[in-house]
Every structure is written in C-alpha cells, then in structure tokens.
C-alpha positions as CSV (number, residue, x, y, z in Angstrom):
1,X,17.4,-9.5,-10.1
2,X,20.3,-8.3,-12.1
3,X,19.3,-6.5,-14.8
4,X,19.9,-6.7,-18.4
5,X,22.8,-4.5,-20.4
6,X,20.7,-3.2,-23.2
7,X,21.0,-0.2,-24.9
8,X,19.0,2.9,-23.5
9,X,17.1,3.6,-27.0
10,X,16.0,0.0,-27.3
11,X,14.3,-0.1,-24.1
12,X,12.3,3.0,-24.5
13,X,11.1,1.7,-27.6
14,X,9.9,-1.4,-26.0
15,X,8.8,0.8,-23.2
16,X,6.9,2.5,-25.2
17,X,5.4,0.2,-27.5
18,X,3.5,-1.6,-24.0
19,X,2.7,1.7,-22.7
20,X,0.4,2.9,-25.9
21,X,-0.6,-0.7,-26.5
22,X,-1.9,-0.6,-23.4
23,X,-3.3,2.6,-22.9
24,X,-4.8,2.0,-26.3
25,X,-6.3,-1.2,-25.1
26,X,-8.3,0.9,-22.2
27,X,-9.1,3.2,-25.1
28,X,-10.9,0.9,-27.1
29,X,-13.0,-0.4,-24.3
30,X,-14.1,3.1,-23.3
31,X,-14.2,5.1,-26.3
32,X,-14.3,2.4,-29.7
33,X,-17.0,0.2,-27.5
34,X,-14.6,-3.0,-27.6
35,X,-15.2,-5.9,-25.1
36,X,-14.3,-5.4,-21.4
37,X,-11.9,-8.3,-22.0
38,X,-9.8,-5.7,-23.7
39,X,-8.6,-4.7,-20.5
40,X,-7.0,-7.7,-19.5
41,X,-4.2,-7.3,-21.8
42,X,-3.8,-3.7,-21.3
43,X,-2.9,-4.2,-17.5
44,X,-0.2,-6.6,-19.1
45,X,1.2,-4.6,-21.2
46,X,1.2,-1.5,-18.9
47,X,3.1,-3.8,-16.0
48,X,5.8,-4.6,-18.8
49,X,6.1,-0.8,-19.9
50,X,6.7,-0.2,-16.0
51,X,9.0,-3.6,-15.9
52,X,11.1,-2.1,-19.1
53,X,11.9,1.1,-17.5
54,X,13.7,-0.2,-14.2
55,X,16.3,-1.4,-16.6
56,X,17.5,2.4,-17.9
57,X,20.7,2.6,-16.8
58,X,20.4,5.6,-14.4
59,X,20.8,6.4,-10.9
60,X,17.3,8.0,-10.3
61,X,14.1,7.4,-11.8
62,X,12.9,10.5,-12.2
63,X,15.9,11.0,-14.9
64,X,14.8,7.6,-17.0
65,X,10.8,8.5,-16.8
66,X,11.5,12.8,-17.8
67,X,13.5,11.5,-20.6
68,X,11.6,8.4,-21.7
69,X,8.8,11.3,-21.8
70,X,10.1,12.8,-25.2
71,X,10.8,8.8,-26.5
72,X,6.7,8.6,-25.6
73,X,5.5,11.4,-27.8
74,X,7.3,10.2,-31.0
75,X,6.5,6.7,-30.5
76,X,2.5,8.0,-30.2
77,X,2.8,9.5,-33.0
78,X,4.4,6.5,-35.4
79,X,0.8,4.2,-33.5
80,X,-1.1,7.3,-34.4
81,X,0.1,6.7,-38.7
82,X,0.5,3.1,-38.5
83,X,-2.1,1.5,-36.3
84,X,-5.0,4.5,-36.4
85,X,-4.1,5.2,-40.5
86,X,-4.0,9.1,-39.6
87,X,-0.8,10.4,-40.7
88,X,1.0,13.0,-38.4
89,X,1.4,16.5,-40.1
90,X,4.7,18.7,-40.0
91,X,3.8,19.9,-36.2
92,X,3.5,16.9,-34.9
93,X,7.1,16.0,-36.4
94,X,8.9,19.1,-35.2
95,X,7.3,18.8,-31.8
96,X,8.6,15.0,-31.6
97,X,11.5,16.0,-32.7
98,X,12.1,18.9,-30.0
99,X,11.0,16.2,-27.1
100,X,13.5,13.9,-28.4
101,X,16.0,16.1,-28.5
102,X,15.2,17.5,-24.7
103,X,15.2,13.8,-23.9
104,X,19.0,13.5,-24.9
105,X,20.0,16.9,-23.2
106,X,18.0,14.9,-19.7
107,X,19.9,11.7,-20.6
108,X,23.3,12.6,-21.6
109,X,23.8,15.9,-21.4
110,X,27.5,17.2,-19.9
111,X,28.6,15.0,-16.8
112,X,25.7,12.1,-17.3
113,X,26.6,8.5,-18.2
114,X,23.0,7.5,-19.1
C-alpha cells in the first residue's frame, strides 16, 4: 500500500481526533453508563488512529508515536473545552505547549527529515 504524502501536523490531528473519540467512546460506556453499543465505534475509531499513524513520514515508529505523544495532550485538552464544556486553565496550556514543543525537537530536531 503506498502511502499518502500528507503533511505530518495533519495527520496527527486526525490521529488524534480517532484516538480520544475512541477512547472517549470506551469512557462513556464505563464511566457515563452509555450503551454497550458504544463500543463498537470506539474499536473503529481506535483502528483508524493506529491506521493514521503508519503514514508519518519516519523511519522508525517509535519516533512518529514519542512525538505524536505531545500532539495527543493538546488535542485532549481542545475535546476536554469543546466536547466536555470544561475549559482548560493556564497549566494545562503551558503544559501542552511544552509537549508540543518536545514533539518538534523528537520530529525535526538537527539531522531529522520528519
């Protein structure tokens, strides 16, 4: 399968979006007393998030899942404000914004394409 030439940032934010979609679906079944069905779509949406990152253009996967990490916090914290309504405080900010910026030092710090 060859695999598409998109941009690095895109695909961690679609990454990320079916990672805490679906991690959220398995919360709702076990902690907000949804359906069982929930889970269904969870499983879908956690095989795409896996799916989405074997397109990071990186030799190793190890590099494209350490730095997706810090992508992961700050997109947890936008579902946290715009899908839960509770809006992250100043902490949460500067602590998203410190993984995002070790996320670009693991991507394309000296001598790294992506």
């Amino acid at each position: 399968m060859t695999m598409p030439n998109l941009p690095t940032a895109i695909i961690y934010a679609f990454a990320a979006l079916a990672e805490i979609a679906g991690c959220f679906a398995f919360w709702a079944w076990l902690r907000l007393d949804k359906p069982v069905w929930w889970v269904f779509p969870g499983i879908v949406s956690l095989t795409l998030f896996a799916w989405l990152l074997t397109f990071v253009d990186t030799p190793v996967a190890g590099r494209a899942y350490a730095a997706y990490g810090g992508v992961y916090i700050a997109a947890s914290l936008i579902w946290l404000w715009t899908v839960e309504g509770a809006r992250p405080d100043r902490w949460d900010v500067i602590g998203a914004t410190i993984c995002l910026a070790g996320a670009g030092l693991i991507l394309f710090g000296p001598g790294r394409t992506a």
